[in-house]
C-alpha positions as CSV (number, residue, x, y, z in Angstrom):
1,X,-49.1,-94.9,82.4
2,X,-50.8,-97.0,85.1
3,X,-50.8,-96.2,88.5
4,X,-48.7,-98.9,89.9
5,X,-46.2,-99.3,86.5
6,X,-42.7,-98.2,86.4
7,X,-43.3,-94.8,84.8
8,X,-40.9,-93.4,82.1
9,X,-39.5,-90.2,83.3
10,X,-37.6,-87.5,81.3
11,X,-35.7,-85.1,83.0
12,X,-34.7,-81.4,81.7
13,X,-32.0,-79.5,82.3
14,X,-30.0,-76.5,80.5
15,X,-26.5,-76.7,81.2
16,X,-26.7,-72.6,81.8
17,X,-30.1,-72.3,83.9
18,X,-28.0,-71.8,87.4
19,X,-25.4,-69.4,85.9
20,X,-27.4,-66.1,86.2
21,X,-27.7,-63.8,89.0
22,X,-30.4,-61.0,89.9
23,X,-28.5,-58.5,91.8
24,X,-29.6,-56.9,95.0
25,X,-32.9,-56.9,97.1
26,X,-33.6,-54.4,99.5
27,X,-29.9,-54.0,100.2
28,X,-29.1,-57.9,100.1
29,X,-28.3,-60.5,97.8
30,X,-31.9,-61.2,95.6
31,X,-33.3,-64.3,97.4
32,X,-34.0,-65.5,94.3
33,X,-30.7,-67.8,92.9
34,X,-30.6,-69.6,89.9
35,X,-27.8,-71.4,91.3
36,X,-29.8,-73.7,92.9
37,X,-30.8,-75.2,89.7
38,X,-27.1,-76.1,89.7
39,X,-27.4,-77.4,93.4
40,X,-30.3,-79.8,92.6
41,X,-28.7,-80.9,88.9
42,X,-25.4,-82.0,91.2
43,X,-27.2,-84.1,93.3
44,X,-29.7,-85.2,91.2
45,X,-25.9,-87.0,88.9
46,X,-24.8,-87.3,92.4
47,X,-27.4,-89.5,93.7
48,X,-27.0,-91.5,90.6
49,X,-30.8,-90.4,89.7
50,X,-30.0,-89.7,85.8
51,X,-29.5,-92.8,85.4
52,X,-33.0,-93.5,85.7
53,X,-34.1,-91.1,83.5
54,X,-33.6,-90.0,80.0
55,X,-32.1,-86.8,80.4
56,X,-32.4,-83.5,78.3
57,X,-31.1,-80.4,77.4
58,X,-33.8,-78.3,75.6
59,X,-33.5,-75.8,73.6
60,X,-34.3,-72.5,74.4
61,X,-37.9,-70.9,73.5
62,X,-38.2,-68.9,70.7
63,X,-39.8,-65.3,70.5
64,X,-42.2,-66.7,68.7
65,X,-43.6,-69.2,71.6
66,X,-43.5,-66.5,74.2
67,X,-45.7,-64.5,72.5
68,X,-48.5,-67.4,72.6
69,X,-49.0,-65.8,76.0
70,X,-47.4,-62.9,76.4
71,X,-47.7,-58.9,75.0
72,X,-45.4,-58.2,72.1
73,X,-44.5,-54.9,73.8
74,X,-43.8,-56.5,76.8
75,X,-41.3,-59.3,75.3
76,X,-39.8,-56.5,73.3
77,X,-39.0,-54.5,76.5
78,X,-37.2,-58.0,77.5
79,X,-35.3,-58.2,74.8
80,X,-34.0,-55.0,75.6
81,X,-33.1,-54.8,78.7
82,X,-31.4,-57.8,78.7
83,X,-28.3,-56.4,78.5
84,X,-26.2,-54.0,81.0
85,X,-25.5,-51.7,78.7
86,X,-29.5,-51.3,77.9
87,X,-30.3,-47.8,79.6
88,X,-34.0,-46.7,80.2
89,X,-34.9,-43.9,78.7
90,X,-37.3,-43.2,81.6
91,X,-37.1,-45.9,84.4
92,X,-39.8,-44.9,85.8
93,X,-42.4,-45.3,82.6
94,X,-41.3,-48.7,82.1
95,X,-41.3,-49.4,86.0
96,X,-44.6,-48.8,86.2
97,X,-45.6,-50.4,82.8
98,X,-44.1,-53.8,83.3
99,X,-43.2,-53.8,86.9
100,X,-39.4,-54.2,86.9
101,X,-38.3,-53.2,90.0
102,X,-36.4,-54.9,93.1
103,X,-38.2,-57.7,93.2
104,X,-37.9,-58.4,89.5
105,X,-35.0,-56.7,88.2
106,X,-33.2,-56.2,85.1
107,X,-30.1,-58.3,85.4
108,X,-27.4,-59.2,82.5
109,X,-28.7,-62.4,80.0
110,X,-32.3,-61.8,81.8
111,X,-33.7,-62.5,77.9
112,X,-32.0,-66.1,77.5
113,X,-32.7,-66.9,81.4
114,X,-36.1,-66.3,80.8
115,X,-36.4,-68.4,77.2
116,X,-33.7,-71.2,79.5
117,X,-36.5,-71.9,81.9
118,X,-39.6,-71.5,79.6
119,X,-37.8,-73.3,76.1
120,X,-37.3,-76.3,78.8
121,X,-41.1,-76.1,80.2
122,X,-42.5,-76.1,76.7
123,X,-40.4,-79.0,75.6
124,X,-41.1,-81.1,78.1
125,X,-44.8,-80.7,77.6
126,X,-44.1,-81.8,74.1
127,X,-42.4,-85.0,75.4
128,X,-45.9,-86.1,77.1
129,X,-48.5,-85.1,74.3
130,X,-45.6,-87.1,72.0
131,X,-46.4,-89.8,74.8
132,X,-42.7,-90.2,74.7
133,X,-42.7,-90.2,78.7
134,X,-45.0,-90.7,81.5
135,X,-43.7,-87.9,83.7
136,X,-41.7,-84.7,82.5
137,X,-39.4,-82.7,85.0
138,X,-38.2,-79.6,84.8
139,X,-37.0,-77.7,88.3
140,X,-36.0,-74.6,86.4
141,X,-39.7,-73.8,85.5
142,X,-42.7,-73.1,88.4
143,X,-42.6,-69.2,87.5
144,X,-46.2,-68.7,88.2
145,X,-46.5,-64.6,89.1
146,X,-45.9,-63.7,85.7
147,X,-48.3,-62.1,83.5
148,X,-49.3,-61.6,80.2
149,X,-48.4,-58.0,80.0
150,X,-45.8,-57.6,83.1
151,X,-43.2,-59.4,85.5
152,X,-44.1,-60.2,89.2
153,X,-42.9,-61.8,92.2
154,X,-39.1,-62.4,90.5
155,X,-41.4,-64.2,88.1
156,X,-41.2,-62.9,84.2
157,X,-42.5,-65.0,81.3
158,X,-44.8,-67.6,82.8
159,X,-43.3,-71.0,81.4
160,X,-46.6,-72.8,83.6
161,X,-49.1,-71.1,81.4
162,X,-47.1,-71.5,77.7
163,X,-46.8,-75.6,79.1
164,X,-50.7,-75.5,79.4
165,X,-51.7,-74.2,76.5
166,X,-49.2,-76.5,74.6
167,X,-51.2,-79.5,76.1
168,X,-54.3,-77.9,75.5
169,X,-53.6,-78.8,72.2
170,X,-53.9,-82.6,72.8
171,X,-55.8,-83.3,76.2
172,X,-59.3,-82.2,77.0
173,X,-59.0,-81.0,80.4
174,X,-55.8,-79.8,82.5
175,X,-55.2,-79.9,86.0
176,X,-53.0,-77.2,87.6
177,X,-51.6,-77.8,90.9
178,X,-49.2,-75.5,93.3
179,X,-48.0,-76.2,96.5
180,X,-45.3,-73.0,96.6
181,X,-46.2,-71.0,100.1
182,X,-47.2,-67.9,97.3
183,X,-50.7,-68.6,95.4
184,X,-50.2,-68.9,92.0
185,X,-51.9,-66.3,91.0
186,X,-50.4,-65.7,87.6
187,X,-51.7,-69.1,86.3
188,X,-55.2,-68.9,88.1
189,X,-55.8,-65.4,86.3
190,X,-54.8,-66.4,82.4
191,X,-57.3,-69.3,82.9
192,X,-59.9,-67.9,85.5
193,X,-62.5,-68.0,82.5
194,X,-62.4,-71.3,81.2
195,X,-63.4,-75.1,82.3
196,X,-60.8,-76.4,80.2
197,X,-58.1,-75.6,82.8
198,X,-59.0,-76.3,86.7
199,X,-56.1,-75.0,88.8
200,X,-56.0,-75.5,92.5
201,X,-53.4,-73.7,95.0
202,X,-52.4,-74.4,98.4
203,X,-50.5,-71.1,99.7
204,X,-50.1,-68.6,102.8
205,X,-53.1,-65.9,103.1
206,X,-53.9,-63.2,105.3
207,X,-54.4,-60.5,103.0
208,X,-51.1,-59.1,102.8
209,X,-49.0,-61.5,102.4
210,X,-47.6,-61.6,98.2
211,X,-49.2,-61.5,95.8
212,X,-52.3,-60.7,98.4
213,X,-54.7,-63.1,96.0
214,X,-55.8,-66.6,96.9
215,X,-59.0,-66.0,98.7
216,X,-61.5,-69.4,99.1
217,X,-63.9,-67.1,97.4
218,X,-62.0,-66.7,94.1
219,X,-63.1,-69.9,92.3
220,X,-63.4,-68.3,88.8
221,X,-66.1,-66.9,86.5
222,X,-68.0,-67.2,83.2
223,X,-67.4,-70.8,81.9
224,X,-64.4,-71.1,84.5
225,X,-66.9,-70.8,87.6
226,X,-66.0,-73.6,90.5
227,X,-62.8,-74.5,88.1
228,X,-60.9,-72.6,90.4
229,X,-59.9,-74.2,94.1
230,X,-57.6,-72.2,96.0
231,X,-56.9,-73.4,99.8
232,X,-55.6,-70.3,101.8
233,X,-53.3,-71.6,105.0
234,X,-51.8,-69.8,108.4
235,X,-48.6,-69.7,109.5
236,X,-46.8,-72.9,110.8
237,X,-49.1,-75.4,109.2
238,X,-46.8,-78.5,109.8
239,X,-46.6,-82.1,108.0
240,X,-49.8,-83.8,109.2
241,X,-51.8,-80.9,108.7
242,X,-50.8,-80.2,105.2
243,X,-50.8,-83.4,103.8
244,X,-53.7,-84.5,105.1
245,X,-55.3,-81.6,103.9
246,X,-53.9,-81.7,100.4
247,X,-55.0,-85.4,99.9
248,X,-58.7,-84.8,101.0
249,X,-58.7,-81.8,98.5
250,X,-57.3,-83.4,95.4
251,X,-59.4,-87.0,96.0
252,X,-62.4,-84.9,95.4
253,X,-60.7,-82.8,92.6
254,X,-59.8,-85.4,91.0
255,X,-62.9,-87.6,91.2
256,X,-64.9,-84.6,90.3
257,X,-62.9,-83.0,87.4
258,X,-61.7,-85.9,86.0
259,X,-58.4,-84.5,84.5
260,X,-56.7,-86.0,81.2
261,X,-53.0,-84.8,82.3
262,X,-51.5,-82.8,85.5
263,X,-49.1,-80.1,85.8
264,X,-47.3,-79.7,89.7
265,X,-45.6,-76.7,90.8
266,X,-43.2,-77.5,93.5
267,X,-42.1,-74.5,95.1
268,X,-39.8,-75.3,98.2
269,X,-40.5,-71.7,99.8
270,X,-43.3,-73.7,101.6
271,X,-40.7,-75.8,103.3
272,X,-39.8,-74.8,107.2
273,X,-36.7,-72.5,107.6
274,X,-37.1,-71.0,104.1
275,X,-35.7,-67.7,103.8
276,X,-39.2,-65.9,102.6
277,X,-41.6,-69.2,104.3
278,X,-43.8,-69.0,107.0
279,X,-44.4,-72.9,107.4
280,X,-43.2,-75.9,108.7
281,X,-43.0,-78.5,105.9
282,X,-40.4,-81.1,106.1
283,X,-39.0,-82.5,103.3
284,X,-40.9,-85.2,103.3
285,X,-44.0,-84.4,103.7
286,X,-43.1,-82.1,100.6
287,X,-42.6,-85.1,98.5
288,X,-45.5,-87.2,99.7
289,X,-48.0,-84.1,97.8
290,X,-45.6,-85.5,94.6
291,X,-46.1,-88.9,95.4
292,X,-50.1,-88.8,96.0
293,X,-50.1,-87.2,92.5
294,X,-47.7,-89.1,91.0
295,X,-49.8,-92.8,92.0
296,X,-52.6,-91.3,90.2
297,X,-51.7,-92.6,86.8
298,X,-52.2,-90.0,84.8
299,X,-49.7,-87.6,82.9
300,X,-47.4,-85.2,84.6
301,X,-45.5,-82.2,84.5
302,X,-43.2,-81.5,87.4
303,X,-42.0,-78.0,87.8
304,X,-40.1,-75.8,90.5
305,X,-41.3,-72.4,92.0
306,X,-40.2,-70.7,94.8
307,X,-37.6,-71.5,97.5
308,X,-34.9,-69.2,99.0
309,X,-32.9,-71.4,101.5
310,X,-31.1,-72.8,98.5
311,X,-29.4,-76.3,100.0
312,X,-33.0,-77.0,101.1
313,X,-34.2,-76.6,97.9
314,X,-32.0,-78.9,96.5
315,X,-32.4,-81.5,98.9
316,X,-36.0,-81.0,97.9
317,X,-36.2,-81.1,94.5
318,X,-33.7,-84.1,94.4
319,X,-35.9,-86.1,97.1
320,X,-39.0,-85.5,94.7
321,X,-36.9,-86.7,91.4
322,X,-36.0,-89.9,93.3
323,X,-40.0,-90.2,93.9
324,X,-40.9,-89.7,90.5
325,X,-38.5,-92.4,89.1
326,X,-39.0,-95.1,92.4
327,X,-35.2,-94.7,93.9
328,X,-34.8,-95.4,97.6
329,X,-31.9,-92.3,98.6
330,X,-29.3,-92.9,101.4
331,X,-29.8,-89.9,103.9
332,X,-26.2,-88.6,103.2
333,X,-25.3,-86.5,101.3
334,X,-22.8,-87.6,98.4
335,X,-19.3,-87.2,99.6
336,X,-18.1,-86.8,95.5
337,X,-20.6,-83.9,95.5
338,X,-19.0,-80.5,94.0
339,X,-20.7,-78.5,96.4
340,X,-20.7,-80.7,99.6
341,X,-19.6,-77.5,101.6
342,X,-23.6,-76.1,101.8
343,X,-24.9,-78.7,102.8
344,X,-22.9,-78.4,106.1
345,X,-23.1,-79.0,109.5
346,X,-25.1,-82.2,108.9
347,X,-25.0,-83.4,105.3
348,X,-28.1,-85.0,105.5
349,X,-31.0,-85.1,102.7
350,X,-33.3,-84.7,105.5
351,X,-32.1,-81.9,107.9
352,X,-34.6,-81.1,111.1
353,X,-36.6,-78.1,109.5
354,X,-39.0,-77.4,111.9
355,X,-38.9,-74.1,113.4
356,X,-40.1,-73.3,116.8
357,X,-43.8,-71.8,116.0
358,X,-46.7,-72.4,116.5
359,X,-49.3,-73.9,113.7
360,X,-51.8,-71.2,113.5
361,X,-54.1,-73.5,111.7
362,X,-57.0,-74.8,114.0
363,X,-58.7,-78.1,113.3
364,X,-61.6,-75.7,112.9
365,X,-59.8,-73.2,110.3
366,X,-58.8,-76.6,108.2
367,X,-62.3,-78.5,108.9
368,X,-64.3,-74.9,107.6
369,X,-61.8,-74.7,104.2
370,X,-62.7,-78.6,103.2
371,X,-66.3,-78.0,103.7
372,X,-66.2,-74.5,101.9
373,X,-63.9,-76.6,98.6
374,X,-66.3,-79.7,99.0
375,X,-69.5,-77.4,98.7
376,X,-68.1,-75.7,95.7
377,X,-67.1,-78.6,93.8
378,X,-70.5,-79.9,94.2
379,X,-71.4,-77.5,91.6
380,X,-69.2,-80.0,89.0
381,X,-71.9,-81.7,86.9
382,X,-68.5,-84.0,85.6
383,X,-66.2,-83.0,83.8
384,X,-66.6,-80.6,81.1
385,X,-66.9,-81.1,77.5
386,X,-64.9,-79.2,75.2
387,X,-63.8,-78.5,71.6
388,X,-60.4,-79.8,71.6
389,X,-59.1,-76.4,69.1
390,X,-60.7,-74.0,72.0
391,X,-57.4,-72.8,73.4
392,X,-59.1,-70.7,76.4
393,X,-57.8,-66.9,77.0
394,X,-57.4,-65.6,80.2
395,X,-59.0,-62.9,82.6
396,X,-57.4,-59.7,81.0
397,X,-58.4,-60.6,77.9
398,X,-62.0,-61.0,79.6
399,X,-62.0,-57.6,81.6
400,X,-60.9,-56.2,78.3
401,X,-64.3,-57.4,76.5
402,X,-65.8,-55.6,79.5
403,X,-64.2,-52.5,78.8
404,X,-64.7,-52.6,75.2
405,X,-68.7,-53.1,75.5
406,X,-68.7,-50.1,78.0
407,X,-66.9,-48.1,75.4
408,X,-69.1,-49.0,72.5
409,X,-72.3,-48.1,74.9
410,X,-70.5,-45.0,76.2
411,X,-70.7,-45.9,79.6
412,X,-67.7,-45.1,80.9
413,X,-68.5,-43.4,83.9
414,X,-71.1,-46.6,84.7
415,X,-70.0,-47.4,87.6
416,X,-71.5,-51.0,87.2
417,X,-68.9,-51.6,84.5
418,X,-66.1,-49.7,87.1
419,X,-67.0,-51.8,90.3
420,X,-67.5,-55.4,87.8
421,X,-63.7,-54.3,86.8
422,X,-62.4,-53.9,90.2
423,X,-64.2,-57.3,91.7
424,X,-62.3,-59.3,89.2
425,X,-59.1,-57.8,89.3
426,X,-59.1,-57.8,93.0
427,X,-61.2,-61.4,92.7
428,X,-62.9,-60.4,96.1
């Protein structure tokens, strides 16, 4: 695709991705709602935008696929559960083994959601090593907690990480990109050892704040060293500041890593007035990170994430899909849309989101994070070259080498090998 051409887009949708429902959350409705997949699909038709598209409905991912990332035992335990009359022999073994808990709960048809969103990630990374489109969506996907071995952040099979691999297969280098306010930490740690894979994450960090990873010093190890960026942000970091930020950033990740395709993760939590946010993104300046990527050129998978204020997330995601396909949208809302009711009191694709805070970000704070990312990818000596069959592991699969040589050198009780451990699973 070149950068100014009409890219071909191809668009995926399962008919049932919005028709499941996690239960309760502390006491509350689980912020988390497939339902605005069926939001964004309605005014997506709507808005007339499938027309501009080719438009699929994927099939669901087979156990097979899942299991090219994730733990046997683990997808097993899905399988299970997925039902409401499952019962737990002991809740709180399996709590602790694969984190099931309020924030990711087991929930009626939790098995097929799970292959839904992941079946349409996979298949729309087919579609661009096919080179059958220029630009692949799929708003279900963005689950980027997940790991390998257990769920997180309402996240449970990690659809971002089975897409990569898949174009592993037929591109030399991928680059990763999140803008959700939560880092994407799932993704960073299944490819923290590897060059092949460069993922960079713009997020919320103070420590505490989930998943509590996302530090400017985590930048990966071993062959992955520097082929991590992550760009930790304040509290009420508003349109100018982000996006001027975000283009300085990926200009010199691109020019330095040189990727063959791109994958975006488009949460809308980062978007002012979101349920579980703390900034104050317009919608707009949202869909400019998508455009900036998008007049690159190069290959791209759109996915969703977060986002808990669900009409916004629709607006959002249906703003971004008229980018990707070069439609000009009327600010009003569709009067022949089924669900014009939540979109009330002003109907508007563009609503005022900006909430009254302050943007905690000082020129200063934002000034010392591009210096700190510009100095680290110095250390790029171009982009890396690579065996194309090398599909990279991931950082358990590293700290579990560690573990083995300690055990074959009886060191257990080394506490060189305990404190090497605990650096890279905290990633301090």
């Amino acid at each position: 695709m070149q950068a100014h051409s009409k890219p071909k887009v191809a668009y995926f949708h399962h008919k049932d991705a919005g028709s499941f429902h996690y239960g309760v959350w502390q006491g509350k409705g689980h912020p988390m709602k497939p339902h605005r997949l069926t939001l964004t699909n309605d005014l997506v038709i709507n808005y007339e935008l499938h027309k501009r598209m080719e438009v699929y409905c994927p099939p669901m991912a087979t156990e097979e696929q899942l299991l090219e990332f994730h733990e046997a035992d683990y997808i097993e335990f899905l399988k299970r559960a997925s039902s409401v009359a499952y019962t737990c022999p002991d809740q709180n073994v399996y709590q602790h083994r694969y984190n099931v808990s309020d924030d990711c709960p087991l929930f009626d048809g939790l098995y097929d959601f799970c292959r839904i969103y992941s079946g349409s990630s996979i298949a729309a990374a087919n579609k661009l090593c096919q080179g059958q489109a220029d630009i692949c969506v799929n708003w279900s996907g963005g689950l980027h907690h997940a790991k390998s071995y257990e769920a997180s952040g309402f996240c449970y099979i990690n659809d971002i990480v089975l897409a990569i691999r898949h174009l592993l297969r037929y591109y030399p280098r991928v680059l990763y990109i999140d803008i959700d306010i939560h880092h994407g930490d799932g993704v960073q740690e299944a490819f923290y050892t590897t060059d092949r894979v460069m993922t960079v994450s713009f997020h919320k960090y103070d420590g505490e704040y989930f998943p509590g990873t996302g530090d400017l010093n985590e930048i990966g190890c071993g062959l992955g060293k520097y082929f991590c960026v992550n760009v930790p942000l304040k509290d009420g970091v508003d349109d100018d500041s982000y996006v001027t930020l975000f283009k300085d950033v990926m200009t010199q990740v691109n020019e330095r890593y040189k990727p063959s395709t791109v994958v975006l993760q488009c949460g809308a939590d980062s978007l002012g007035l979101d349920r579980l946010g703390a900034f104050n993104l317009s919608i707009r300046a949202h869909g400019e990170c998508v455009r900036f990527i998008k007049s690159w050129g190069l290959p791209l998978l759109v996915l969703g994430g977060g986002g808990y204020t669900i009409q916004n997330v629709a607006r959002c995601w249906t703003y971004e899909t008229s980018i990707l396909v070069d439609a000009e949208l009327p600010d009003e809302i569709p009067a022949n849309s089924r669900w014009l009711p939540v979109f009330m009191p002003d109907f508007k694709l563009h609503p005022d989101l900006v909430r009254k805070m302050d943007n905690q970000n000082t020129k200063n704070d934002l000034g010392r994070i591009k210096t700190t990312i510009s100095e680290q990818l110095r250390y790029l000596e171009g982009a890396p070259s690579v065996q194309m069959q090398e599909i990279p592991g991931g950082l358990q699969e590293f700290l579990e080498k560690i573990e083995e040589e300690a055990k074959d050198a009886n060191e257990e009780n080394n506490s060189d090998v305990r404190v090497k451990r605990r650096t890279l699973i905290n990633i301090d």
